[in-house]
N, C-alpha and C positions, 0 to 999 in steps of 0.2 A: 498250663502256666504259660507258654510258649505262644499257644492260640493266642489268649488271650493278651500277653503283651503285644503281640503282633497286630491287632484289632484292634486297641485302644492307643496306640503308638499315634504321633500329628502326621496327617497323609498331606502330599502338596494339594491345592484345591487351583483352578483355575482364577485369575482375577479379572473381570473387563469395566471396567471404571464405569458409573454413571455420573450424570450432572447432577448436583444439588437437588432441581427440581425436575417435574417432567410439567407438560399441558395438567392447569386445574388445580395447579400445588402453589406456594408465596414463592418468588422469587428471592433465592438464598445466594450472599456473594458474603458468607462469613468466613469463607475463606482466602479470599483477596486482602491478604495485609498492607495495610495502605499507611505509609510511615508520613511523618509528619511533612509539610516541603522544606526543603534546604535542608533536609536531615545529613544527607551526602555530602563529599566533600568533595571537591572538582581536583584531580591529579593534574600534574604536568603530561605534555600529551606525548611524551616520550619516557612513561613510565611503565616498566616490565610489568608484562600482564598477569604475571601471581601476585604482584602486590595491589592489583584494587579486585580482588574478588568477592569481595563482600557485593561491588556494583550489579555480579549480575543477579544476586540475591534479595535487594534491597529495591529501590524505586526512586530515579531522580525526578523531584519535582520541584517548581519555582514559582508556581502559583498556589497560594493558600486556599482556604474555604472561603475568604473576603476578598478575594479576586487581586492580593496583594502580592508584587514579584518578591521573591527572598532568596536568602542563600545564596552560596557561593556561582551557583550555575544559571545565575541570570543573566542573560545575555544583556543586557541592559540598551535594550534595542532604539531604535529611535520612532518616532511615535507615528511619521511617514511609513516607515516599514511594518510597522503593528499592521494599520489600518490597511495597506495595501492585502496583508495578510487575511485580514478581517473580510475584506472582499473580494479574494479569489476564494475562500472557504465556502461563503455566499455564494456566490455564483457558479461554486463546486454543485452545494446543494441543490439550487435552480434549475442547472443544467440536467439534473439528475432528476429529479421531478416531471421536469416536462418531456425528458424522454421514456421514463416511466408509462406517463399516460399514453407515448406515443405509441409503444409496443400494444397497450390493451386496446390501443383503436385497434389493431393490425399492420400498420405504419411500420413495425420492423420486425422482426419474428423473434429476437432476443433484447434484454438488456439488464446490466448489473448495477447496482449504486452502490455508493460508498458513505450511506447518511455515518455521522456519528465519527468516521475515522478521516474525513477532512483534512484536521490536525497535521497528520502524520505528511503526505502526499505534498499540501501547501507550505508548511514549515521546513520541508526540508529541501524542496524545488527553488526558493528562498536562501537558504544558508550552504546551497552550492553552488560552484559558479555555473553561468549561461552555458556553458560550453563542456562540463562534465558531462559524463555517457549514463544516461540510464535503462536499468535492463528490469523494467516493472512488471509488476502480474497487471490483476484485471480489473483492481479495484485503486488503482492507483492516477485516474483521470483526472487530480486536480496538479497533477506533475506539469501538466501543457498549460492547465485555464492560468497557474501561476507564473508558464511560465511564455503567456499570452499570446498562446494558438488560436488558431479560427476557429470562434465554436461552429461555422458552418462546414468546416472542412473535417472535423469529429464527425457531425452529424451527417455529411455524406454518406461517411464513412459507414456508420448505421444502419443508414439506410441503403445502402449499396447503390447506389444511384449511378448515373452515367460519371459523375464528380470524385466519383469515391476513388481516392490514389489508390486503393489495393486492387482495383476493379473486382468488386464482390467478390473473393477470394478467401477474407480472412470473415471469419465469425463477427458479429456487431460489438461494437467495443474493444475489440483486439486492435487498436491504433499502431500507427506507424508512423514517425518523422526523421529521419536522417537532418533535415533542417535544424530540428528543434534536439537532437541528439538525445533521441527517446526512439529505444530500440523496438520493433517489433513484437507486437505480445504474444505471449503463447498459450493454448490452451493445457500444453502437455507441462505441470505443474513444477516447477523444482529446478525445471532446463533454465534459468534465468541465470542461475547459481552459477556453474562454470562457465556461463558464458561471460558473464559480467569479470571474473575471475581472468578468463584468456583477456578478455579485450584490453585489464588493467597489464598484466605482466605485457602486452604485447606495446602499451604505452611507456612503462619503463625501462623497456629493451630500447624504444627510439628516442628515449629521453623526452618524451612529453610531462608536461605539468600537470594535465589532465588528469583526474580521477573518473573510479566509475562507483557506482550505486544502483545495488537492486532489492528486490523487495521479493518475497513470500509471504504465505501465511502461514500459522502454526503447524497447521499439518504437514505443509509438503517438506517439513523439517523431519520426518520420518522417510521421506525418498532419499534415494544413494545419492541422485546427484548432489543433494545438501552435503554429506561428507565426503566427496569429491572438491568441491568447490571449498570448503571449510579445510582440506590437507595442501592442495595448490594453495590457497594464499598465505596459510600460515609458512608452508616450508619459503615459498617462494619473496613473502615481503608483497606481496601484491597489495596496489593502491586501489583499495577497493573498501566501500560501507559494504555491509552483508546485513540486509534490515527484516527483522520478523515480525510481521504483524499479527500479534497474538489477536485477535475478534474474541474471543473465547469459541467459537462455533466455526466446522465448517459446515458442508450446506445441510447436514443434519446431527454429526457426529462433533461430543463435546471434545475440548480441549486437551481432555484428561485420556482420550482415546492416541494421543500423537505423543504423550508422554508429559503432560503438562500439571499431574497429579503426583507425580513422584519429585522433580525438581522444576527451578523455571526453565525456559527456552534461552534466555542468555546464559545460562550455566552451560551449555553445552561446547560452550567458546574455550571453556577453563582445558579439558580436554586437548585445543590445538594448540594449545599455548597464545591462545588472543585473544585479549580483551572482550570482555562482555558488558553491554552496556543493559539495564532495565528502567525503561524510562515510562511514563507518565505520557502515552500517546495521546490523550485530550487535553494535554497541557501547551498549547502553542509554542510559548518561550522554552519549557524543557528540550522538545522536542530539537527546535532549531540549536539551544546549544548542544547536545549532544552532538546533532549533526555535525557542526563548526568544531567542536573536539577533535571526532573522528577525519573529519576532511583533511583536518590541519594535519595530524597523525600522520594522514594516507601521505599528503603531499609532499611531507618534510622527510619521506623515507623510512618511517617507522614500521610500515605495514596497517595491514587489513583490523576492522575492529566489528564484531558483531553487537547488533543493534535489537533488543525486544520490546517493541511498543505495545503497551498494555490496556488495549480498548477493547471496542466493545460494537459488534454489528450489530446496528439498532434495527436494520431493516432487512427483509427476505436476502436470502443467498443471491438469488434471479430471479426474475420473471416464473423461471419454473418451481421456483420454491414455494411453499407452504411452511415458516418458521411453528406456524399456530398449532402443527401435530408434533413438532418435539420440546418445544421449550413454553413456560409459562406466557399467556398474553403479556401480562404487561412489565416482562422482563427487562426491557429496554429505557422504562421510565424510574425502575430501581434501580440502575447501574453507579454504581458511588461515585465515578470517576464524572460523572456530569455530561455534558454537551461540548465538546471544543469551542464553538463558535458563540455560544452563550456565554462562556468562560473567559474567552480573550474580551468580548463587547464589556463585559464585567470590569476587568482589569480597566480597561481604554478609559472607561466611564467616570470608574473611582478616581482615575490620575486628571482629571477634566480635559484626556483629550478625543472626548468622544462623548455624543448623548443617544440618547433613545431618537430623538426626534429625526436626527441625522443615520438611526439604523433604519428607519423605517422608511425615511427618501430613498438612501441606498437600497435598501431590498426592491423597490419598485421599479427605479430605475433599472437595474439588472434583468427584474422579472422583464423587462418590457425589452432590456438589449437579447435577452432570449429569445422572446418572440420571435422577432425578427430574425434573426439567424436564421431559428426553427422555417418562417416564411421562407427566405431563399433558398435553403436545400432542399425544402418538399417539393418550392418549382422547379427543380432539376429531378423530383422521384423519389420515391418510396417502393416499397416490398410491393404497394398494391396498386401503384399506378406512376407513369412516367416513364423516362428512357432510362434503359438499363446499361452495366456494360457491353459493347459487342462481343459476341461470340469466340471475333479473331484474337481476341488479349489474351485467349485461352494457351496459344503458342507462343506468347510474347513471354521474358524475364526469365525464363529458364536457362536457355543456352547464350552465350553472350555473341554466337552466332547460329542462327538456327541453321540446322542439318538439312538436308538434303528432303527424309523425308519424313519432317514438319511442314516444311512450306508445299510438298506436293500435297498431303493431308487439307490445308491452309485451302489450297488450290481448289481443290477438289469439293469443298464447299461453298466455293464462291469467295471467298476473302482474298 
């Protein structure tokens, strides 16, 4: 008797989450509740963060299925700033295309895109000011094209050329602007978090107005520094966005692997006592006013607010990716949330301040301001031909006076 209740008794079983679908199955997203737009209601931005929790649960959105704005969180933007928007988004794309091809000539030995999440990077490099601190991962390159960096000096960069400020030091894509107050990228996933976190507390100890903003991906919201950075800003008041970019994918492991099966990713805010925000990451206008909430938040003293945009990586993780061995081909063209940049052109169109005729000049025109770029930095070098950094930069930027013996090292090489 004993045996046998002990035998037939529920035993714990392991769990590990799959996606929907795998390679060769329909792509399934019936699990993505997608609530109507305007369904949310916009709080004051000095509202205690247990009374909007339903926000990190739900999904703020301002554009409908007929490309119409609605609801309380429209930013009601002005039609200069759409379009401007509408053309770094473009020219996000473009840039990422043409360096796409550039890596499978051989031209750079890495490179990562951001098709489909656009949205996020452009909207929000937009609805903060020029001069806020951003501390981005790797997929976040339209922070600079919006916020009108050299596409040649990106592309240096790439290409590690003699041009390249990091002097081929950093991985391709990993940018760097102190000018453009776009922090260093890293490959080491999660480290953006407290840093973005010190840089904000280090501004409201000197009484700057400045805010900072950073970004990950769903995953590295399972790394410690995520709740690191998540207990500093909450105890501290830190003026700071803390932004997730949910993709669904990282470079092969689903969402549901980082914790995104059990609850969303802005519920984990509820926990430090801050605000959680779940927004509609291919929605342009959501996107920016969230931002412009949280900004206003950080700057008027109220503290840090967590951000989860809700897209979708339409294309390989990198270069070294192969998406087509974990997830369905044409997963990316079922995705419900749409295209960003199709979505805002939509909206522009409907309101008559925008036509087709006039997307189709712009896109040509960019394709061609690309070229060009692309033309100047290849005649300064690529991976596979042209001048490189020299050698000596190797002792350069470490000590803010080199030692005794570096420079003999230095010496001793000829430099």
């Amino acid at each position: 008797m004993n045996d046998h209740s002990e035998h037939s008794s529920p035993r714990p079983r392991l769990h590990v989450p799959e996606p929907p679908a795998r390679p060769g199955g329909e792509p399934d997203f019936s699990h993505l509740k997608i609530p109507p737009a305007g369904a949310l209601p916009k709080p004051p931005v000095d509202v205690p963060a247990d009374e909007i929790r339903d926000h990190a649960y739900g999904m703020i959105r301002v554009l409908d299925d007929d490309g119409n704005a609605v609801g309380p969180w429209d930013p009601g933007l002005d039609p200069e700033l759409m379009r401007k928007g509408l053309r770094a988004m473009q020219l996000t794309r473009i840039y990422d295309d043409r360096l796409y091809r550039a890596q499978r000539q051989g031209k750079t030995s890495f490179y990562m895109k951001c098709t489909g999440e656009e949205a996020i990077a452009v909207a929000q490099a937009l609805a903060l000011r020029p001069d806020d601190m951003l501390f981005p991962s790797y997929r976040q390159q339209g922070l600079l094209i919006a916020r009108n960096w050299s596409l040649v000096d990106m592309m240096n960069q790439v290409y590690s050329n003699a041009r390249d400020r990091l002097k081929g030091r950093q991985l391709p894509i990993m940018y760097s602007s102190r000018e453009a107050s776009f922090f260093t990228i890293s490959g080491n996933l999660g480290t953006q978090f407290p840093q973005a976190v010190g840089w904000a507390m280090a501004a409201a100890i000197r009484g700057d107005d400045r805010i900072a903003a950073s970004w990950i991906g769903e995953g590295a919201t399972a790394e410690g520094d995520f709740h690191h950075a998540a207990t500093f800003a909450a105890v501290y008041r830190a003026p700071v966005i803390l932004n997730i970019v949910n993709n669904q994918w990282a470079i092969s492991s689903y969402q549901a692997i980082a914790g995104g099966e059990q609850t969303t990713f802005a519920a984990r805010a509820i926990g430090y006592g801050l605000p959680g925000l779940r927004v509609d990451g291919n929605d342009f206008l959501a996107v920016y006013a969230v931002t412009r909430w949280a900004a206003e938040r950080a700057r008027r003293g109220f503290g840090a607010t967590i951000i989860e945009h809700v897209t979708y990586r339409a294309d390989a993780h990198s270069t070294s990716d192969d998406p087509s061995r974990y997830r369905p081909k044409d997963e990316a063209k079922a995705w419900p949330l749409g295209d960003p940049i199709e979505r805002l052109k939509v909206h522009l169109v409907k309101a008559g301040h925008w036509s087709e005729e006039r997307h189709v000049q712009m896109t040509a025109m960019l394709t061609d301001e690309v070229r060009a770029a692309q033309r100047e930095a290849e005649s300064c070098g690529t991976l596979i031909s042209g001048e490189k950094p020299s050698p000596a930069s190797m002792f350069e930027d470490v000590y803010k006076e080199m030692p005794w013996n570096l420079r003999r090292q230095r010496q001793e090489l000829g430099y």
